[in-house]
C-alpha positions in Angstrom: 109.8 113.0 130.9 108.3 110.6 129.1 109.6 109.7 125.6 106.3 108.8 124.4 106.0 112.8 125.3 109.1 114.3 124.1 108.6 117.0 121.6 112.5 119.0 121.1 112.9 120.3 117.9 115.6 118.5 115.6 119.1 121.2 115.8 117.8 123.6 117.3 117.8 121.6 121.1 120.4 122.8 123.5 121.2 121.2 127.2 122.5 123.9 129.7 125.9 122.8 131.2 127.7 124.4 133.8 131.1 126.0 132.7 134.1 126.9 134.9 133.0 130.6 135.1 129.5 129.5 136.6 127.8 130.6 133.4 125.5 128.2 131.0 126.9 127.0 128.0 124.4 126.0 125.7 125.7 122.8 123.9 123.6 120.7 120.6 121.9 118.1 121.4 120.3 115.1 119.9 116.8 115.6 119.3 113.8 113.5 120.5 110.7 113.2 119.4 108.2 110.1 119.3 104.7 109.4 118.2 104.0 112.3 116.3 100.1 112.8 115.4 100.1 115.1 112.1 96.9 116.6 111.3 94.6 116.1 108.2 95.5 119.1 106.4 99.4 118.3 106.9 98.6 114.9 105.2 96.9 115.7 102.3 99.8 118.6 101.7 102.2 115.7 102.3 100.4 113.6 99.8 100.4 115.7 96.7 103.8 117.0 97.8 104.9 112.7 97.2 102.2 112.4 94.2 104.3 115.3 92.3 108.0 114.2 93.3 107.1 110.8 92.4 105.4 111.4 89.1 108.5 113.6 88.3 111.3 111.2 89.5 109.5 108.5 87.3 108.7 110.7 84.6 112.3 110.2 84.0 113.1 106.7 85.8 110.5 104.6 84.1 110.3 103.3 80.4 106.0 104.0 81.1 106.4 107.4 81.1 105.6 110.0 78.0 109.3 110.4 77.8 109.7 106.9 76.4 109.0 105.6 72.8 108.1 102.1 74.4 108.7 99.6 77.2 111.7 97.2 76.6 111.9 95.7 79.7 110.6 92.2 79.7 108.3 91.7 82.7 106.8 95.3 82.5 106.7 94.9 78.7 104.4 91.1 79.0 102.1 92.5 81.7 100.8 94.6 79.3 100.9 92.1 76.6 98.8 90.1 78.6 96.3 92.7 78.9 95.9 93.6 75.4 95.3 89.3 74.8 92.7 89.6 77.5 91.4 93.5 75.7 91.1 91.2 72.2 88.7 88.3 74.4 91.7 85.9 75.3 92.0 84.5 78.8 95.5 84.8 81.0 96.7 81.8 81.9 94.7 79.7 79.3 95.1 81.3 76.4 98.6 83.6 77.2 100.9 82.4 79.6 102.7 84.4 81.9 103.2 83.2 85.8 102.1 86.2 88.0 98.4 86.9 89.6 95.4 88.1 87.6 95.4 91.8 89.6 98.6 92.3 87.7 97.1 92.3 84.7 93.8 94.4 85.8 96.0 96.6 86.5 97.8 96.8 83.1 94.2 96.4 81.4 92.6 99.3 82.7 95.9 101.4 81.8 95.5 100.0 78.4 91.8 100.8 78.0 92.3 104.3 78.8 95.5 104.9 77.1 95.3 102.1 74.4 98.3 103.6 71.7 100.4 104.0 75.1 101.8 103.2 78.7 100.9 106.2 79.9 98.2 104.4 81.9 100.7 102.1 83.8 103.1 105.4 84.4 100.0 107.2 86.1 99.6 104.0 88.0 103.2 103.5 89.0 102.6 107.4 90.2 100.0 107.4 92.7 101.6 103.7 93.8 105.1 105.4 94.2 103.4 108.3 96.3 101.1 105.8 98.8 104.6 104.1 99.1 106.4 107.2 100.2 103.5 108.3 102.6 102.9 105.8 104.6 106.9 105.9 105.0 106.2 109.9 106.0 104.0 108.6 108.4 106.7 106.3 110.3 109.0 109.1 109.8 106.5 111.4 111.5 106.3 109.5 114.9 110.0 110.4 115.4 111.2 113.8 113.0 108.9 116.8 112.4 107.1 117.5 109.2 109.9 118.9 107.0 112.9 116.6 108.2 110.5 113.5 107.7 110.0 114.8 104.3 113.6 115.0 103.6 113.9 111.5 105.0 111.3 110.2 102.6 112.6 111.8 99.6 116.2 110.4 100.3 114.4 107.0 100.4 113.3 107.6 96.6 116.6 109.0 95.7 117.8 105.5 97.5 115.4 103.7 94.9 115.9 105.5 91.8 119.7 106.0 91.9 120.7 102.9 92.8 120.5 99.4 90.7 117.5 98.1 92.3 115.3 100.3 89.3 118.0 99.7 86.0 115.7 97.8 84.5 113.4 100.8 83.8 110.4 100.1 86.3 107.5 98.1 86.3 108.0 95.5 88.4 106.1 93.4 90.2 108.0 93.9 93.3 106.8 97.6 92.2 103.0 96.9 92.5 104.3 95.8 96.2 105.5 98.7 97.8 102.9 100.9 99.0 101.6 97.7 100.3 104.5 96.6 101.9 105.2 100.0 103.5 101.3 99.7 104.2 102.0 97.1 106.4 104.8 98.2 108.1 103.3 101.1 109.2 100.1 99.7 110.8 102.7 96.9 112.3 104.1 99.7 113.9 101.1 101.5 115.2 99.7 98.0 116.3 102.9 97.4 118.5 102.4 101.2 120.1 98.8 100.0 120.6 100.2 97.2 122.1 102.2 98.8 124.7 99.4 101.7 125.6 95.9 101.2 124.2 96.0 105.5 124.7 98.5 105.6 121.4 95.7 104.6 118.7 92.1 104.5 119.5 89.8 101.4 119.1 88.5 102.3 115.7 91.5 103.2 113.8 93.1 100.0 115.0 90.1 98.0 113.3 90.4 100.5 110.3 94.3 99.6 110.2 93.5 96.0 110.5 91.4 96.1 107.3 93.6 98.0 105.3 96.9 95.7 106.1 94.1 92.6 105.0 93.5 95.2 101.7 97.4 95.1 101.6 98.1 91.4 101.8 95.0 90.4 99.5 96.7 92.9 96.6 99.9 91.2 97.5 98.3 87.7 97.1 97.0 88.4 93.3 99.7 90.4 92.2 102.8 88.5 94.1 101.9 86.0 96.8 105.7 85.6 97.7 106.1 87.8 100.3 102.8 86.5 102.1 104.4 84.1 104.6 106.7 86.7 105.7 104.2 89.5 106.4 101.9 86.9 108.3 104.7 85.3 110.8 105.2 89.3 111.4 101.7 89.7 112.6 101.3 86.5 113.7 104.2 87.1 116.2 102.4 90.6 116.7 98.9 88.7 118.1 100.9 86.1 119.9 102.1 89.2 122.0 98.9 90.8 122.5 97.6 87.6 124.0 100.1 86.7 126.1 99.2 90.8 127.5 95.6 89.1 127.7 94.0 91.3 124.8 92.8 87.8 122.8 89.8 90.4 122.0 92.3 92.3 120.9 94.1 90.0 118.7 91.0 87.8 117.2 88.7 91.1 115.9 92.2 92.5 113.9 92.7 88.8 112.5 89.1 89.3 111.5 89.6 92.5 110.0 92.8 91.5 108.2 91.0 88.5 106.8 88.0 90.9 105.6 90.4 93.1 103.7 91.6 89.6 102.3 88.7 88.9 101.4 87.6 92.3 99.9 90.1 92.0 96.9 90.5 88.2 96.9 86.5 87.7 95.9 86.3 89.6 92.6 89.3 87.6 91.6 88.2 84.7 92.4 84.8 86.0 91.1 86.4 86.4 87.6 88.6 83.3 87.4 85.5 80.8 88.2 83.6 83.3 85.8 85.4 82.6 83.1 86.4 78.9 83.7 90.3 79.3 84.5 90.4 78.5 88.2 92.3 75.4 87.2 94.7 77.5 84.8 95.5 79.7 87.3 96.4 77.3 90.0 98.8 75.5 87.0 100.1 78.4 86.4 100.4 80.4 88.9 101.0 78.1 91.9 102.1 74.9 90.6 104.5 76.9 88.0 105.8 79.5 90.2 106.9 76.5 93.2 108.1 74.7 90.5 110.0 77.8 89.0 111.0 79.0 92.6 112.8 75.6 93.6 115.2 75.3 90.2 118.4 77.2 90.9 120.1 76.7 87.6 119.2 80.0 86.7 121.0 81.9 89.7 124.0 83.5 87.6 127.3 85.1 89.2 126.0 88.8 88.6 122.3 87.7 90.3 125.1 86.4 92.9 126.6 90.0 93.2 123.3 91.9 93.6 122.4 89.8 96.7 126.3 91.1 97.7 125.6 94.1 96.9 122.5 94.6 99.2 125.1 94.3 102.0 125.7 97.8 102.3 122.0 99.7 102.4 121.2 96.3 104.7 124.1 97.7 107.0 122.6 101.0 106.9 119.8 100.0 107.8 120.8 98.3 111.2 123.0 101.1 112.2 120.3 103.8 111.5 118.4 100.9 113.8 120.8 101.2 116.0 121.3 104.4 116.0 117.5 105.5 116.6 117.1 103.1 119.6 120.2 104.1 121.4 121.4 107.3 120.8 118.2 109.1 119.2 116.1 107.1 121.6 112.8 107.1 119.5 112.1 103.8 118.6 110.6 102.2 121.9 112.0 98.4 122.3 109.6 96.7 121.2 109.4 98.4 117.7 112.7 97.8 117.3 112.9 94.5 118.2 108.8 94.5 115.8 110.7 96.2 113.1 113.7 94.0 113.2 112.0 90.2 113.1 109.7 92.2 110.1 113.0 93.1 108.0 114.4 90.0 108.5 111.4 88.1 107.4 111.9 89.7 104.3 115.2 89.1 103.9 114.9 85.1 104.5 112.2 84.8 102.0 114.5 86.7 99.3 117.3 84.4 100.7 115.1 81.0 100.2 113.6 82.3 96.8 117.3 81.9 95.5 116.8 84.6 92.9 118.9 87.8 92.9 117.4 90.0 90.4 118.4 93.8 91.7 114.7 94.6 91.4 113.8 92.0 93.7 115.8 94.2 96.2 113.2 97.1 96.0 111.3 95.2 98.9 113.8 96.2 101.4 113.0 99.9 100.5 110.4 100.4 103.5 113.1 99.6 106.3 115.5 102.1 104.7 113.3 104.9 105.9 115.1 104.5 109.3 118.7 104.6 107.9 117.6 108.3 106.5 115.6 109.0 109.2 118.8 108.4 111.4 121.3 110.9 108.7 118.7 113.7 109.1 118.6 113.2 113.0 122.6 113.7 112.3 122.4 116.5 109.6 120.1 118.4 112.0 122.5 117.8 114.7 125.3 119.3 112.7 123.7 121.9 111.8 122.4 122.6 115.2 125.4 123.6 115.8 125.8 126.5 113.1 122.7 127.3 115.1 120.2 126.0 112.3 117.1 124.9 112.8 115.3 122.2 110.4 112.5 122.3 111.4 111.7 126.2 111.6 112.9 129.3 110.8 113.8 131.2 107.6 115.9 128.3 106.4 114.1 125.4 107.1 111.6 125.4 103.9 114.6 126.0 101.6 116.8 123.2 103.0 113.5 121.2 102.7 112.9 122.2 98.7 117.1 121.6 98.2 116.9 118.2 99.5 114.2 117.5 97.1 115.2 119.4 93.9 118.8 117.5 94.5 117.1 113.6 94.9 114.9 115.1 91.5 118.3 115.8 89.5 120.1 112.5 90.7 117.2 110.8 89.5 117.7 112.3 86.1 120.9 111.6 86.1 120.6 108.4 86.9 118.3 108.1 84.2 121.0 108.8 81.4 121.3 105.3 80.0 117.8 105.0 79.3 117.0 108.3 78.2 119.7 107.8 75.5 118.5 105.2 73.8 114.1 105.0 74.5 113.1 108.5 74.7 111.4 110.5 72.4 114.4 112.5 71.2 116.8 109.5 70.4 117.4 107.5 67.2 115.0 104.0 66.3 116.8 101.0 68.3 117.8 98.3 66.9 114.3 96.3 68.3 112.0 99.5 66.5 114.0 98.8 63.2 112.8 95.1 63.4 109.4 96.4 64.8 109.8 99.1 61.5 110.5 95.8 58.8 107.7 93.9 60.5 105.0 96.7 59.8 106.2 97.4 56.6 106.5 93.6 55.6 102.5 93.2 56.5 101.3 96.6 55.0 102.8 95.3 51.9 100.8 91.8 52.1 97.7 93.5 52.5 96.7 91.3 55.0 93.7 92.7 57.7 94.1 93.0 61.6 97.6 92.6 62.9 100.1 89.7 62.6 100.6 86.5 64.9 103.9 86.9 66.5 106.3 85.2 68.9 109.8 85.6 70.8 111.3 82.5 69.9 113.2 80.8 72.6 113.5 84.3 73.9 111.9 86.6 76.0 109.3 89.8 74.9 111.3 93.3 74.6 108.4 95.4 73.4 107.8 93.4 69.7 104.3 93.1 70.6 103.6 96.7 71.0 105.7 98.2 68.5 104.5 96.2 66.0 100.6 96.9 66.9 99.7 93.5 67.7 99.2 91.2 70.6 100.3 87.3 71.4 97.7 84.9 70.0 99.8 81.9 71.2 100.0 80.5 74.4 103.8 80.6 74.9 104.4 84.0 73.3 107.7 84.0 75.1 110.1 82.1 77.0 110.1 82.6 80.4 114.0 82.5 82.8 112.9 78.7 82.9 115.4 75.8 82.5 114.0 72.8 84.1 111.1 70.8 82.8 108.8 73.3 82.4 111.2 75.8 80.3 111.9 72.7 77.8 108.3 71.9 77.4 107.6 75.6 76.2 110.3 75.4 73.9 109.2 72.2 72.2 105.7 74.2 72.1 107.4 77.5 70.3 108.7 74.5 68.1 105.6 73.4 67.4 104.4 77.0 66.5 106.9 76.9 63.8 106.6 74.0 62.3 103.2 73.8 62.2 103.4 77.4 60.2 101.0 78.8 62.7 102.9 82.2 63.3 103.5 85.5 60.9 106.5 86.5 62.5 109.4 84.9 64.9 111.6 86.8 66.6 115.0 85.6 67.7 118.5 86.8 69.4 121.8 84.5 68.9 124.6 83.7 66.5 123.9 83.9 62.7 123.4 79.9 62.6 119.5 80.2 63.9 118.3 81.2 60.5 119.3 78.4 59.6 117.8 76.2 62.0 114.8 77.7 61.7 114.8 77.0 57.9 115.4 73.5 58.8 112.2 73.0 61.5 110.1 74.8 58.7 111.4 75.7 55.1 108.9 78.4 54.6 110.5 80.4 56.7 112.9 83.3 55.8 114.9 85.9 57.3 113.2 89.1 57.0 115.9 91.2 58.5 118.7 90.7 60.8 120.7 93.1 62.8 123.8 93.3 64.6 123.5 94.3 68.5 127.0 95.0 70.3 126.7 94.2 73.9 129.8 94.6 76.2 131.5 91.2 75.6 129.7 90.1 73.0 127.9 90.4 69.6 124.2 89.0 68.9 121.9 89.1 66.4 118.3 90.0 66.1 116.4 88.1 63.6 113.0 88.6 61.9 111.9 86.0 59.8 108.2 85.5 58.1 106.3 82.6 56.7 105.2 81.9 53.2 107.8 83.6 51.2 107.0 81.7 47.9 103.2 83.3 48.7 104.0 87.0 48.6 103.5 88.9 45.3 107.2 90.0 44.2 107.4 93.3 45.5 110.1 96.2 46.4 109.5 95.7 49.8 110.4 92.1 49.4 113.3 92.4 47.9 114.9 94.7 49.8 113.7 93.0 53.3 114.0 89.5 51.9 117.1 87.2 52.1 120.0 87.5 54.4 120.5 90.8 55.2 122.6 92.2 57.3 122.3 95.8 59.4 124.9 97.2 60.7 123.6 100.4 61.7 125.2 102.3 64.9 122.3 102.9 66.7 123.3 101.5 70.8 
């Protein structure tokens, strides 16, 4: 038969052997099954079965959620600052700096103008994201496992991403924003190679439909993280370099359209907006020039950025072998996805390899491919349990075994959670950053002073000062950026500038006790507002608050207890 064909179910398949009495033994087998269509009611179930695990998982995993008092992770935490600048009538780029594309902070805008006191908007986001992620990896699960095991595969992947380093820093990411459209991809990739081999596995219309959708995917890709846009169009380039060569140049030339119409479809109101608004040139600066620039210094590659990229190793590893496994012994993935699947992976993997940076979230966009390492332990936890004469795809057991798998990957996921939820969530003491955010208000209710106060991270990145204390940047270099070539020394000199021109409320700082004094030096008016101890692992910092104009307040309570060089030492972690 036909493996295109083959439709055994997964433990429950027996082969009849002949025995030495002449009687049939029936004996497991692996099962086979490719190229699965499910139905429409089957996917929408699927759907809102992802939409709920995912909005659970991340209820707990990311700093977004309702759970959390506020967002201290830095990128997630100057996305929205960003959008709030651009809520208050400032431009990105121009006015705010921050190096990623202008969909990024659509994205974060909308979620602020719905939910404006909290990230609640960004969590609902990162939701529906999470589950368009996870179904278009139940749809590549789904041309080889039935509907329950190809769930279970799926919700392995997210247990994959949530219990694992790759999500420590509390979500948000741009590499985030990517993966429904990176699993996008992958899965009309797939179902262009099938189309491909046999023009019978995926009719004309879909294929256009597909094509527009992975141009949809590459154009969100473009404006929110262009890096991964070479390696996604080698992929497909390769893919219509093998259609022509099977003389479908028809073929090939009306899906390059249609990609280049989805490309167009999200890349026009950008572009739309940027001329709009007179920043075409400050986004090219910014977000070309800066990011090449910013891409090709390696100074800022530390040891434990080394040991992340070691550390991808081992799911890498499981990855080929479930490969591996799948082509030779399942025998489900037809050569040439596995050779498509492959080249795609490995595309990937160079451009994380020439980028040179080793942040653990950057290793979220290898999360698509995984979906055939746990497609391969199902094929082997329905084999075993084939033997006990258990069947995962039907009968009594099958649905529980299904809703186990999941409940399980839900709990990890809390558990996995722990560090956060002790310190962020709702329940837990003030941090030390919401004491300094607490001194801040305080400080500028007690000035009288309308609107909210000018603020910046000195020579240090944005934790969540910005929303804490109700405010958003003013300044162009609200932050320093991981930046220590040219570029990262002229933003410094500019934060300099900021404060000793007097030109900002508020600065906030992390080091040794010797920057209040330094900062006295560049600009006498300055003063220490509060500073608190933070114990790290191997070291102790400080966090410093200091405020301009002391000699111009009236002589209040507040100011004398705030005022001068105080020191916190509270034990909040």
């Amino acid at each position: 038969m036909n493996a295109m064909a083959n439709t055994r179910d997964i433990g429950s398949e027996v082969k009849e052997t002949s025995s030495g009495t002449g009687k049939a033994v029936p004996t497991p087998r692996i099962p086979v099954k490719t190229v699965l269509t499910p139905g429409g009611r089957e996917l929408v179930a699927a759907f809102f079965i992802l939409l709920a695990g995912s909005a659970a998982a991340l209820f707990f995993a990311c700093y977004q959620s309702p759970l959390y008092r506020y967002v201290p992770y830095q990128d997630a935490d100057i996305y929205m600052a960003v959008a709030r600048a651009m809520r208050n009538g400032l431009m990105p780029y121009r006015d705010v700096f921050d190096h990623k594309g202008i969909l990024l902070y659509f994205v974060n805008l909308l979620a602020h103008i719905i939910f404006p006191k909290a990230a609640t908007g960004v969590y609902i986001y990162l939701s529906v994201s999470m589950a368009l992620f996870l179904f278009f990896l139940y749809r590549i699960s789904r041309m080889f496992l039935e509907n329950k095991p190809a769930m279970i595969a799926v919700f392995l992947v997210l247990g994959w991403i949530f219990g694992t380093e790759v999500y420590s820093d509390g979500g948000g990411s741009a590499e985030e924003y990517l993966l429904p459209c990176l699993s996008g991809c992958l899965y009309f990739f797939i179902r262009f190679i099938q189309y491909a081999e046999d023009k019978k596995t995926l009719s004309f219309r879909k294929f256009l439909i597909g094509s527009f959708l992975t141009g949809v995917f590459c154009g969100w890709m473009l404006w929110i993280k262009y890096t991964l846009i070479p390696a996604v169009g080698i992929s497909f380039i390769l893919l219509y370099t093998y259609l022509v060569i099977r003389k479908r140049v028809k073929d090939a030339l009306l899906s390059l359209a249609g990609v280049v119409g989805g490309v167009l479809a999200v890349s026009i109101p950008c572009l739309a907006y940027l001329a709009r608004h007179g920043i075409l040139d400050d986004m090219w600066a910014v977000y070309i020039e800066f990011n090449r620039k910013y891409n090709s210094d390696k100074s800022v590659v530390s040891d434990i950025n080394k040991e992340h990229l070691i550390a991808s190793v081992l799911p890498v590893v499981c990855l080929l072998l479930g490969m591996l496994f799948l082509r030779y012994r399942a025998k489900v993935l037809p050569a040439r996805v596995f050779a498509g699947v492959l080249i795609f992976f490995l595309t990937i993997f160079a451009t994380i390899l020439l980028v040179g940076r080793y942040y653990a979230y950057y290793f979220l966009v290898f999360t698509p491919f995984y979906i055939f390492a746990t497609g391969a332990l199902v094929f082997l936890i329905g084999l075993g349990l084939g033997r006990l004469k258990i069947s995962l795809v039907s009968g009594k057991v099958s649905l529980p075994i299904m809703t186990l798998f999941i409940v399980t990957v839900l709990l990890l996921t809390v558990a996995a959670s722990g560090g956060r939820m002790h310190n962020q969530t709702i329940f837990a003491n003030k941090t030390k950053l919401e004491l300094c955010a607490d001194a801040i208000n305080e400080h500028w209710a007690s000035r009288g002073q309308s609107g909210s106060p000018e603020i910046i991270s000195y020579l240090f990145g944005e934790k969540g000062l910005m929303d804490l204390s109700h405010t958003y940047p003013r300044h162009l270099y609200f932050y320093l950026p991981n930046a220590l070539g040219e570029d990262g020394k002229m933003i410094a000199l500019e934060q300099t500038r900021y404060v000793r021109e007097g030109t900002v409320d508020y600065i906030f700082m992390c080091g040794d006790l010797s920057h209040t004094d330094w900062v006295e030096r560049v600009n006498p008016d300055y003063r220490p507002l509060v500073i608190i101890e933070a114990k790290y692992v191997t070291e102790t910092v400080y966090y410093f608050v200091s405020q301009i104009s002391m000699r111009k307040l009236r002589r209040t309570g507040l100011e004398r207890s705030l005022s001068g060089n105080i020191k916190v030492t509270d034990t909040i972690a």
